[in-house]
C-alpha positions in Angstrom: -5.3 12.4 24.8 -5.5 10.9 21.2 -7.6 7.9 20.5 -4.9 5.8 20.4 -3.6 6.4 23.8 -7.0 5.5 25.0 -7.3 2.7 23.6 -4.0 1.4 25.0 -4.8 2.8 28.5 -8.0 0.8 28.2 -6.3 -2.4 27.0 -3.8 -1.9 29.7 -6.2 -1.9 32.5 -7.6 -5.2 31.2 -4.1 -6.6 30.6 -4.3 -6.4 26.9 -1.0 -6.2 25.3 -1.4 -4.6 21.9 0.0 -6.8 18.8 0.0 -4.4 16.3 3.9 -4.0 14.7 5.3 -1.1 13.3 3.3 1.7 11.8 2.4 1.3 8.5 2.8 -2.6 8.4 -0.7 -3.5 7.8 0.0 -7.4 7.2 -0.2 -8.6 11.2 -3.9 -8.9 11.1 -4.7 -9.1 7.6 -5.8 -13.1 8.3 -8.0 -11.8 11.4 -9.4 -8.6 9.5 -10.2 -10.6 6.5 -12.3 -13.1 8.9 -14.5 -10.7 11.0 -15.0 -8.9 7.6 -16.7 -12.2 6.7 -18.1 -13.2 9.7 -20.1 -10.0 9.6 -21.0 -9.7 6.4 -22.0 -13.4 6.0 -23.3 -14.2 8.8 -23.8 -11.2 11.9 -24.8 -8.3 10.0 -28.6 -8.7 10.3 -29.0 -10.9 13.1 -30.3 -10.3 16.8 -29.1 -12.7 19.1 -31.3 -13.4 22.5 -28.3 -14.1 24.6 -24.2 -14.3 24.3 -24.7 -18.0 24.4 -26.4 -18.1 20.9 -24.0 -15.7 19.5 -21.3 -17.9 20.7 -22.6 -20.8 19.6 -24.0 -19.1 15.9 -20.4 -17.6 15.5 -18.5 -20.9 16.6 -20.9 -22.9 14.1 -20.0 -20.3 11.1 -15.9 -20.6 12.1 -16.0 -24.3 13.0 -18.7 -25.5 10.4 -18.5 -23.6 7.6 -15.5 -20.7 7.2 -12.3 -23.5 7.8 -14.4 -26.6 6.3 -16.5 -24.8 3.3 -15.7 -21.3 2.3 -12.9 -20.9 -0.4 -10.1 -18.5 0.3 -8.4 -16.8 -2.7 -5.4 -16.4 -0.4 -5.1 -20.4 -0.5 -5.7 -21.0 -4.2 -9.9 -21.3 -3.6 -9.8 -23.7 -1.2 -11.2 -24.5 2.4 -8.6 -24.2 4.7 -9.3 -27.7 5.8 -8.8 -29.1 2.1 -5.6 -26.7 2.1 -4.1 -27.9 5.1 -5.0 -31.6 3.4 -3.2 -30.9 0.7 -0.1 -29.2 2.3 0.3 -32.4 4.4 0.0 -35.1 1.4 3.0 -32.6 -0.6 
């Protein structure tokens, strides 16, 4: 069995339904990819968290407190996706 049919035979039993679109389309989870790049790399990589309460809560506070309301996005002209959505709303 290849990797792939794992994967889905694993995500099956769990009643995980796969999202992923034709091969070769990469843009479905471009957004998603692009955020657990940073969430890793900003914020997980070198931290040990006591329980799955604190990394909840630590990832929760970089999503909800600084990713959407602080962090530019170059995808969104360099802003927050809160001062985006502000400005979509006011066009």
């Amino acid at each position: 069995m290849t990797d792939d049919i794992v994967n889905l035979s694993v995500m099956a039993d769990h009643g995980i339904i796969c999202s992923m679109s034709r091969s070769g389309n990469v843009w479905d989870n471009a957004a998603m990819n692009s955020l657990f790049s940073s969430l890793k790399t900003e914020r997980t990589a070198n931290k040990i968290y006591k329980t799955r309460d604190e990394a909840r809560a630590d990832v929760f506070d970089y999503i909800e407190r600084f990713y959407n309301t602080t962090r530019r996005h170059s995808t969104i002209g360099y802003l927050s996706p809160v001062e985006f959505e502000r400005t979509v709303r006011l066009a």
